[in-house]
N, C-alpha and C positions, 0 to 999 in steps of 0.2 A: 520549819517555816512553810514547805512546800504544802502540808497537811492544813495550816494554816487558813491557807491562800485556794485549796479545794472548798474547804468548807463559807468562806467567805464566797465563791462563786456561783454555792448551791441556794445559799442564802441569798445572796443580791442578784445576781444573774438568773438565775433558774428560779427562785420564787418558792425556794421548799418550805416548809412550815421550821418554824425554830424546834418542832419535835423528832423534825424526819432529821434535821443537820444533829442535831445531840446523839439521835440514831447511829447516823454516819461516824461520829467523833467516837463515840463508843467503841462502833466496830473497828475502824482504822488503828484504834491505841489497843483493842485485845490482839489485831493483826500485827504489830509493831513488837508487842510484847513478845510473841512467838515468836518471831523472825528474831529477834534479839537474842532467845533463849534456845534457837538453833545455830544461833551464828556469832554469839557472842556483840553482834552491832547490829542496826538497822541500818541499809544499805542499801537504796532502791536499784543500784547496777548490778548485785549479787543474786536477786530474786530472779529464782528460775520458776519452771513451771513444776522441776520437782519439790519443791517448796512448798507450794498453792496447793497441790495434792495431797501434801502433809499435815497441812494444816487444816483442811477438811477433814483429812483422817482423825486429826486432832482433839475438832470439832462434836463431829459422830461421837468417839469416845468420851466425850463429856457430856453426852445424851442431848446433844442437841440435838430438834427435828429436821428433818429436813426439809421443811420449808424455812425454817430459821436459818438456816446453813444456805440455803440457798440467797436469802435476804444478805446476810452479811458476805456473799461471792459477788451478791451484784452491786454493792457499796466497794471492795476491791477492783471489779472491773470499772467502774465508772472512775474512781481514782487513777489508775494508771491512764484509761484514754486520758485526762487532763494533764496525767503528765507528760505524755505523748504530745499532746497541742501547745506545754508550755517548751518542748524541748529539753528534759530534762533527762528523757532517756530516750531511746527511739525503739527499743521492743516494749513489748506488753506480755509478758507471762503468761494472762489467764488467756489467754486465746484458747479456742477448742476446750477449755474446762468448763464440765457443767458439774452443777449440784449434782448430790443427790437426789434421785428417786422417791415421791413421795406414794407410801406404801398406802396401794387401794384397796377399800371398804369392803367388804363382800355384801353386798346388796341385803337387806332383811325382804323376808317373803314370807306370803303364809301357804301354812302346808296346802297342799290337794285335797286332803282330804277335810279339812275346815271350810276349803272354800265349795265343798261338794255339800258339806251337812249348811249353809249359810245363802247356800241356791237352791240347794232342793227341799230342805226342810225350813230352813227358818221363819218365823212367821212377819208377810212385810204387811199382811192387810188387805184392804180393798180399795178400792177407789182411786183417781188419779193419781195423787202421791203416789200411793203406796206400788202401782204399778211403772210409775215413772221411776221409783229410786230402784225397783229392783233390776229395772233394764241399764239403770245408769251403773250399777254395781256389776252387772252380765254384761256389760259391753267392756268397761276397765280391763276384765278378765278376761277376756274373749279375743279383746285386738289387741291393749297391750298401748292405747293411746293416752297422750297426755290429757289433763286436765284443762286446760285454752282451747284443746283440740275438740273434747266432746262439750264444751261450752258454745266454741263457736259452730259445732257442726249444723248446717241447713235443712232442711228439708228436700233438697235439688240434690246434697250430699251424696243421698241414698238411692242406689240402681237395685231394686227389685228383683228385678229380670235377671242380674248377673250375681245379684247375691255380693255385692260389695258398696262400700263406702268409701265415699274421698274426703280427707281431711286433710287441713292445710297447717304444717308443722313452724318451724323456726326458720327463720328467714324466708319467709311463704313459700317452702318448698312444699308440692303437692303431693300425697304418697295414697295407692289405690290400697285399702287391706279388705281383705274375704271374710264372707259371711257365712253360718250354714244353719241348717231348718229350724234351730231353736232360736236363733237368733232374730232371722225374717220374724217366726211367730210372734217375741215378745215387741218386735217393733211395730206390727202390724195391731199389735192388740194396744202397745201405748198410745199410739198413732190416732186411733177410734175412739179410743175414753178420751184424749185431749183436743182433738176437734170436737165431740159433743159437749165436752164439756165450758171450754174457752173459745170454740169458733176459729176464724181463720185468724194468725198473728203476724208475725212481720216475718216468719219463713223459718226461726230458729228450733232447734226438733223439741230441747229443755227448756220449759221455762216455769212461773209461777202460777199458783192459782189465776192471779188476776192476768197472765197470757205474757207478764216482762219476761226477759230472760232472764235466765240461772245467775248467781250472781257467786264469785269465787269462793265466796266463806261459805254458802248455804252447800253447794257442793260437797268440799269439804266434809261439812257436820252430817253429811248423811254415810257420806261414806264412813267416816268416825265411829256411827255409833253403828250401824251396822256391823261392821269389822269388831265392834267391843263386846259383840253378842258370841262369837265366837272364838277368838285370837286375845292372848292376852300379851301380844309385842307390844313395846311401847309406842313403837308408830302406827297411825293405822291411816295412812293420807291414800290417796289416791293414786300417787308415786306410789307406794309401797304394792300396789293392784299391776301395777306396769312391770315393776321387778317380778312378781308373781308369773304374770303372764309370760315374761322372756325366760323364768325359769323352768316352767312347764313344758315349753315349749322346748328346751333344750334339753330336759329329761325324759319327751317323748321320740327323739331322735330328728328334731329339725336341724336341717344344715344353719353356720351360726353367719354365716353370708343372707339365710331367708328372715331368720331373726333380726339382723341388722337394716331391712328392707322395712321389715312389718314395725319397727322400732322407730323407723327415721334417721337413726343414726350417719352421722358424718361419715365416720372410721369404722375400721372393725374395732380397733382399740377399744371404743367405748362398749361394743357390746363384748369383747372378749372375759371381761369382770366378769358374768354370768356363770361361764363354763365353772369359775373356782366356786360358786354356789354348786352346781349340777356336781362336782368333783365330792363338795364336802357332804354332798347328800349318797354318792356312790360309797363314799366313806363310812358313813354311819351305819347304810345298808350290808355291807361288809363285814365289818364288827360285829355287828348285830344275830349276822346269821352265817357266819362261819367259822364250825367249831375249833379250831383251832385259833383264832383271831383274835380274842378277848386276853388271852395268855400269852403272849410273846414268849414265853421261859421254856414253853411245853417243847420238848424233843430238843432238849439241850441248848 
């Protein structure tokens, strides 16, 4: 009854979707079922918190993910607070229990040495374009900035004199990142073909033939197909230039505190992912070139 009387709350009171309460009914009755087949009954005054931990373990072992595991802890925790606010028990079990861990991506990147034959050799052309997408494909690389970032970056952005740019990130935090002489060159040389070319425009460094700015798909498609000249990963976005960048930089020996600075990053958290890239590339190089590595078996 009490299962009931949740679900009619989430329904009329809270306004969930008739998909999200089936969701819940779902989850509550595989919970119920467990709890029965550990304890012989359902019995909301029995349910401890070594229960709640079993039945995640449970969970895991039936391949659930763990963001699924964690969906159906937060349909358990939402039911007990209700039964807490009807009185029907006065602990809550899941207190302090979290899901699972969901297990992070290793970043795709393209090698250094792709991104060396795609800068130094590759053929981008002449003329405006062709010099604006190569600075836009050598700056990605270079600082490691989002895509909004070098869309919106200005004209005012750019310090000459100190060799650096400011660009304004996620929640317009403002972050200063360094430049060095190849860089100045290719901006000073886009810089000259697109005022002679377009004249003065509304101050944005990218923009079109006809002087609008950059627009997020055209972005994009250059970055695309540039990347498809050399790289054959499946992704080839502009993100994928950023990971590149932070892994470079972490296979060159930069501290992951200066990484996380030149990144934007909140947390270290977010830039910590990186290192198990730089890990899986110390790995390969390992294997690769120590003769005893390829063979585990050798010397018993």
């Amino acid at each position: 009854m009490t299962t009931e009387k949740f679900l009619e709350y989430l329904q009329y009171e809270r306004n969930y979707s008739s998909h999200t309460v089936l969701s819940y009914r779902k989850d509550l009755e595989q919970f119920s079922s467990f709890i029965t087949r550990q304890c012989g009954e359902f019995s909301i005054l029995t349910i401890d918190s070594d229960l709640i931990r079993l039945w995640i373990v449970d969970l895991m072992e039936q391949k659930n993910t763990p963001s699924t595991v964690k969906r159906k802890l937060s349909a358990i925790k939402s039911y007990f607070k209700f039964l807490i606010r009807q009185g029907v028990t006065k602990k809550n079990p899941t207190n302090g229990i979290s899901g699972p861990k969901n297990s992070k991506k290793i970043p795709i990147f393209v090698k250094e040495a792709d991104m060396d034959v795609l800068l130094d050799h590759s053929e981008f052309g002449s003329g405006f374009e062709a010099v604006r997408n190569k600075l836009i494909i050598h700056l990605f690389y270079i600082t490691g900035v989002r895509r909004a970032e070098i869309l919106d970056l200005m004209d005012s952005d750019i310090d000459f004199s100190t060799q650096a740019i400011k660009v304004t990130g996620k929640r317009n935090k403002q972050r200063i990142i360094p430049f060095g002489d190849e860089t100045h060159d290719l901006l000073i040389k886009y810089l000259e073909e697109r005022d002679v070319r377009i004249g003065i425009g509304d101050g944005h460094v990218f923009v079109k033939e006809d002087g609008a700015k950059l627009y997020p798909m055209l972005l994009y498609r250059i970055v695309k197909n540039k990347l498809s000249e050399t790289t054959t990963l499946s992704k080839r976005s502009p993100h994928i230039l950023r990971h590149t960048f932070a892994t470079s930089m972490l296979n060159h020996g930069a501290e992951l505190n200066s990484v996380k600075e030149l990144l934007g990053h909140s947390s270290l958290a977010a830039t910590e992912v990186y290192t198990h890239t730089t890990f899986e590339e110390l790995k390969k190089s390992y294997n690769a070139a120590h003769p005893r590595a390829a063979d585990s078996k050798k010397g018993g």
